[in-house]
C-alpha positions in Angstrom: -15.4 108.6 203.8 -13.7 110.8 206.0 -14.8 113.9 207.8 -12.8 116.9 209.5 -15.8 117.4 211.3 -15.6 116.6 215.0 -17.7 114.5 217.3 -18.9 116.6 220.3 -17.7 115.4 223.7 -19.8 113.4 225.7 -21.9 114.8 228.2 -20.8 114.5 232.0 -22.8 112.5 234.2 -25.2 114.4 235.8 -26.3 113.9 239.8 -29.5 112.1 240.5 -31.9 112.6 243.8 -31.0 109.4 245.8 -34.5 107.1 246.4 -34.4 105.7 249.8 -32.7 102.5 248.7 -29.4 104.2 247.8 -29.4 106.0 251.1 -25.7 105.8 252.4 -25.9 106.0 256.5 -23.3 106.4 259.0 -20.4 105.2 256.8 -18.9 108.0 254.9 -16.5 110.6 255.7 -16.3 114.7 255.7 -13.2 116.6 254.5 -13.6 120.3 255.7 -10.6 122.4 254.6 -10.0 125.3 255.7 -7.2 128.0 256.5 -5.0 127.3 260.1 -5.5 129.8 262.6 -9.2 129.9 261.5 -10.8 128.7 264.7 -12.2 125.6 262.3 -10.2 123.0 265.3 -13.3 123.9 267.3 -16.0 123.6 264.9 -14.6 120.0 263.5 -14.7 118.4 267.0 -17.8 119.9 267.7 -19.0 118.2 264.2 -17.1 115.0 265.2 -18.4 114.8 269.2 -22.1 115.5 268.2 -21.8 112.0 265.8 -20.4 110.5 268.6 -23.1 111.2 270.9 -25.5 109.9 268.1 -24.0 106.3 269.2 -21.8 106.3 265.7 -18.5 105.6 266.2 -16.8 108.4 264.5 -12.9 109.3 264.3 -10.8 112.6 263.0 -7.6 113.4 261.7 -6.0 117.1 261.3 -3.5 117.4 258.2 -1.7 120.7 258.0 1.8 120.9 255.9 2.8 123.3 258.5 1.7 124.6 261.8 1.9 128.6 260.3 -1.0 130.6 260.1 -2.8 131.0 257.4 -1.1 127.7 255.3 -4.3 125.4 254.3 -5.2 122.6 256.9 -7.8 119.5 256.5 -9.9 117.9 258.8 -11.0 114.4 258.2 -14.1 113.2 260.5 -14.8 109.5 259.4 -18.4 107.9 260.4 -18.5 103.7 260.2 -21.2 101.9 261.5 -18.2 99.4 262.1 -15.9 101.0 264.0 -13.1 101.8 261.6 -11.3 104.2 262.9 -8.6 104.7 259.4 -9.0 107.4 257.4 -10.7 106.2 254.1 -8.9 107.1 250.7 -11.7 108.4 249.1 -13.8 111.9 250.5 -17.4 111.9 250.4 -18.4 115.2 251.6 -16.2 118.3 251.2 -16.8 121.5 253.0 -14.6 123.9 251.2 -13.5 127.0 253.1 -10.1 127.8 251.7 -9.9 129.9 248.6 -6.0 128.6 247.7 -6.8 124.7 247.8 -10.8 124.8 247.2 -10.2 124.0 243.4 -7.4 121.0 243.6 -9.6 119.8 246.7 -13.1 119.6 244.4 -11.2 118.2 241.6 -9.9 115.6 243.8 -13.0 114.2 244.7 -14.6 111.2 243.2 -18.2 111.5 241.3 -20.6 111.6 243.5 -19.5 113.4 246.4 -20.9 116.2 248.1 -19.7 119.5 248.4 -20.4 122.9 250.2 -18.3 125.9 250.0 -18.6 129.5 250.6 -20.7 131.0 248.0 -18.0 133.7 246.4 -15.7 130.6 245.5 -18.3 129.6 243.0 -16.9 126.1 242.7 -20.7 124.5 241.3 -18.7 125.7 237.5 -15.9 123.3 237.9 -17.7 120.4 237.6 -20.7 118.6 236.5 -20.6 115.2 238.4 -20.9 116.2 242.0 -23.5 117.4 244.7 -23.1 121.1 244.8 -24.7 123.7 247.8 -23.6 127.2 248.0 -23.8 129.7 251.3 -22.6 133.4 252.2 -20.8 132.5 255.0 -19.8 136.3 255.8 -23.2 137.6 255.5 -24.9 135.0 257.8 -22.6 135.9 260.4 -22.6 139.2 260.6 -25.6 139.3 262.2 -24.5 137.1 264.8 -21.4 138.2 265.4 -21.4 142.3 265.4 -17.9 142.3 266.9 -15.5 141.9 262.7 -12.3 140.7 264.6 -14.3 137.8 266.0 -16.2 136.9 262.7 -13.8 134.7 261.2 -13.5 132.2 264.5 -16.9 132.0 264.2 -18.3 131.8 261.1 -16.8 128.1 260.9 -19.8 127.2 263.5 -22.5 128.3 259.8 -20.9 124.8 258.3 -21.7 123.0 261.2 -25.1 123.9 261.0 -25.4 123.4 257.2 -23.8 120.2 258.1 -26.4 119.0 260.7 -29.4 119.7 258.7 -28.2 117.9 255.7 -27.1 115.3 257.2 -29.5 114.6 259.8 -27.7 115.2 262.9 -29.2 116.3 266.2 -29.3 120.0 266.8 -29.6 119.0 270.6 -26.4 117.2 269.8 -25.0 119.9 268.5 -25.7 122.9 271.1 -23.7 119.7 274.1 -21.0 119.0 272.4 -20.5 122.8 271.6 -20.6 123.7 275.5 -18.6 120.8 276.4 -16.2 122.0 273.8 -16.2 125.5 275.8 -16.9 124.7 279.1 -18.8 126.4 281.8 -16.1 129.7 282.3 -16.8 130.2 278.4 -20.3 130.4 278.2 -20.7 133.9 276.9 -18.1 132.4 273.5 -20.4 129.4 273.2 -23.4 131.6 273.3 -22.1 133.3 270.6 -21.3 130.1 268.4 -24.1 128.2 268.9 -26.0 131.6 267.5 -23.4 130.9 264.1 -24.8 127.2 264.4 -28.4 128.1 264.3 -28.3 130.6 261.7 -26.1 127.4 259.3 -29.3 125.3 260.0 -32.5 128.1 259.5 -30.5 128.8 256.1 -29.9 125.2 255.1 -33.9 124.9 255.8 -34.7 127.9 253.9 -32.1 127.5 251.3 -30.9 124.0 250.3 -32.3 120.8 249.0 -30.8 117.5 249.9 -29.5 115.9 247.0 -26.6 113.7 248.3 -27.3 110.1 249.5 -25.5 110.5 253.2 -27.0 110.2 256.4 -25.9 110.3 260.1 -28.9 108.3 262.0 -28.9 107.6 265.4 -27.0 104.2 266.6 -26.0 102.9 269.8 -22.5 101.6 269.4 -20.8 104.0 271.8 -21.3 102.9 275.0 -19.1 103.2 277.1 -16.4 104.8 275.2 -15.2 108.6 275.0 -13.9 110.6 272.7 -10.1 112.1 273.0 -7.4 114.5 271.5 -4.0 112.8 271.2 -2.7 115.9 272.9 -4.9 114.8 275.8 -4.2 110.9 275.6 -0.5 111.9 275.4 -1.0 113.6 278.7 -2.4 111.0 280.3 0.2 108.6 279.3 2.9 111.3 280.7 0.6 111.4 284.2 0.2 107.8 284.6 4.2 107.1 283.9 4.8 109.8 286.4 6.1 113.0 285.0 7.8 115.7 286.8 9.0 118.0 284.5 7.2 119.3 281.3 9.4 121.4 278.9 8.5 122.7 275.3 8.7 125.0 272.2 5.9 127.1 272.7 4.0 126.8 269.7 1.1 124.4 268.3 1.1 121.3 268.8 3.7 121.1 271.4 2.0 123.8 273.4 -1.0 122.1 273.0 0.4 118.9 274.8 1.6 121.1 277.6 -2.0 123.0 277.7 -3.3 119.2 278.1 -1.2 118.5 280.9 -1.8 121.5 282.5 -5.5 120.9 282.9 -5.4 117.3 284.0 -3.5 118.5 287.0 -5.9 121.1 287.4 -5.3 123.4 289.8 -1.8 123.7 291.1 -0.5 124.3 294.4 1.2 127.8 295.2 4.7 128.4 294.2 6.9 128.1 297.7 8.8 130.8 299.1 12.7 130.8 299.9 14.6 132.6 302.2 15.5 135.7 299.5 11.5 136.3 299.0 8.7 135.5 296.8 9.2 133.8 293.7 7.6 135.9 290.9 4.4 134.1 289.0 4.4 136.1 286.3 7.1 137.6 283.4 8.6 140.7 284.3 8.3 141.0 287.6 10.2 140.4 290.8 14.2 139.5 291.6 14.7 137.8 288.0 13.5 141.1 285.6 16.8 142.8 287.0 18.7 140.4 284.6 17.1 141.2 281.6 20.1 139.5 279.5 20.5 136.7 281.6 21.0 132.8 280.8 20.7 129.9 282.9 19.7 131.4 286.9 18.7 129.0 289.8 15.7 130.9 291.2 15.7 130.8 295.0 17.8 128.0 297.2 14.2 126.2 297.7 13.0 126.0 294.3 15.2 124.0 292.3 12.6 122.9 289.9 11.9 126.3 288.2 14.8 127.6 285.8 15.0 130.6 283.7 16.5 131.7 280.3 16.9 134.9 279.5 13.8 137.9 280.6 10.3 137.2 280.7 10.2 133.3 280.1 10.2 132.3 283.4 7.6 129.2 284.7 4.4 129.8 284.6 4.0 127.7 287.9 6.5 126.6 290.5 5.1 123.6 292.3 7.7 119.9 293.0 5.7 117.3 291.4 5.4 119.3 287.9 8.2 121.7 286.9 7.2 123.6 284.1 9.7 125.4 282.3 9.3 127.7 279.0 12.4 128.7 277.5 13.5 131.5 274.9 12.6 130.2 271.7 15.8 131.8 270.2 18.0 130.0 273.1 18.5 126.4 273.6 17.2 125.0 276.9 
């Protein structure tokens, strides 16, 4: 007999609370995705170092299609127990920041996973089969952050948070990593992130329930090993085969590798003088500024390693054993 009637679809699977048994600990990975320029690079290897000082062995990878602000960019931290270092196909916990890729990225996932995104995105709608939490990112910074232009660098530091009470890592882990990340000159700006990373963890305590089955636990697999940037490997390499001239487009990630460079060398000696004066240190002063439309000058007979293209690119240092040169990105070096 037939019928025009139809069957009902089935019902999606519905999350369950994970029993002790199906705990999965230190082998997972975290996709946060967010929007470049964002000030998340910060909060992601502060997430990624504070693992790392839990003795997992932990590993990240930046994606970005382009280095443009405001384009969407990932951030991959992987956690194994066993050392991989490889970025695994599958994500298992999404922090979703970006309001253009924040639907493709929680359909993407695979059932089960966990996900937190910023409460107006209201992603929990989309689907039935994963871990949703929810938190108003802009109104738990605002306290902490009075200052609006500063707000978006640091409300990335509220996922962090989140992230280290649901997943177990160590606040204490948390607050070195962040003024390591700083330094000691920044102390004021990793006062005022490590404010964003408390209030992430007194509202994930007031606020969320653990429902996914991952864990960070403390291990002691990182022993003598250290977490670093390729921007700041690459620099090493370039120290150790003996550089003496750095040149680049100044723009992310080549600036980066020079910014890298710069501070393994630390402090560098004074520029020298020549017989027609001073050599200027800074753009837009001194002998060179009266050649506004200039191309290629030799500054000074001494100094032969600093040249200069056009006004107000000139090298920010002078010094023999490391020329740097910054040229007029409209120019060719």
């Amino acid at each position: 007999m037939h019928s025009s009637q139809q069957m009902p679809p089935a019902p999606a699977e519905q999350p369950q609370k994970i029993s002790p048994r199906e705990r999965i600990v230190n082998d997972f990975s975290i996709q946060v995705a967010t929007v470049n320029g964002s000030g998340s690079q910060t909060a992601n290897l502060v997430l990624m170092r504070s693992i790392f000082q839990m003795g997992v062995p932990v590993s990240g990878k930046n994606l970005f299609p382009s280095n443009i602000q405001g384009l969407p960019t990932w951030f991959t931290i992987r956690a194994s127990r066993d050392g991989y270092i490889a970025r695994k196909k599958e994500i298992d916990f999404l922090v979703a920041m970006n309001p253009e890729s924040a639907h493709e990225d929680v359909m993407s996932l695979p059932p089960g996973a966990a996900v937190l995104y910023d409460e107006p995105l209201k992603l929990s709608s989309l689907r039935s089969d994963l871990h949703f939490y929810s938190a108003p990112f802009d109104k738990l910074v605002a306290p902490v952050c009075p200052e609006a232009k500063l707000r978006k660098l640091v409300r990335n530091m509220i996922y962090v948070g989140i992230l280290a009470e649901l997943l177990g890592i160590d606040p204490e882990q948390i607050r070195k990593a962040l003024y390591k990340q700083f330094g000691e000159r920044k102390k004021k700006a990793a006062d005022l992130n490590w404010g964003a990373v408390q209030a992430g963890l007194d509202y994930a305590r007031a606020n969320l329930a653990k429902q996914d089955p991952y864990f960070i636990e403390p291990l002691d697999r990182t022993a003598g090993k250290l977490v670093i940037e390729g921007n700041t490997a690459a620099a090493l390499g370039c120290m150790f085969a003996g550089v003496t001239v750095c040149t680049w487009y100044p723009i992310t990630p080549s600036s980066s590798l020079a910014e890298a460079l710069i501070t393994l060398y630390g402090t560098l000696p004074a520029r020298p003088r020549n017989r027609q004066g001073d050599l200027r240190d800074r753009p837009g002063r001194g002998r060179a500024g009266q050649h506004r439309h200039g191309h290629w000058r030799r500054l000074g007979g001494r100094s032969r390693d600093d040249l200069h293209v056009g006004a107000g690119h000139l090298a920010d240092v002078g010094v023999r054993r490391v020329g740097l040169l910054r040229g007029d990105p409209c120019r060719d070096h």
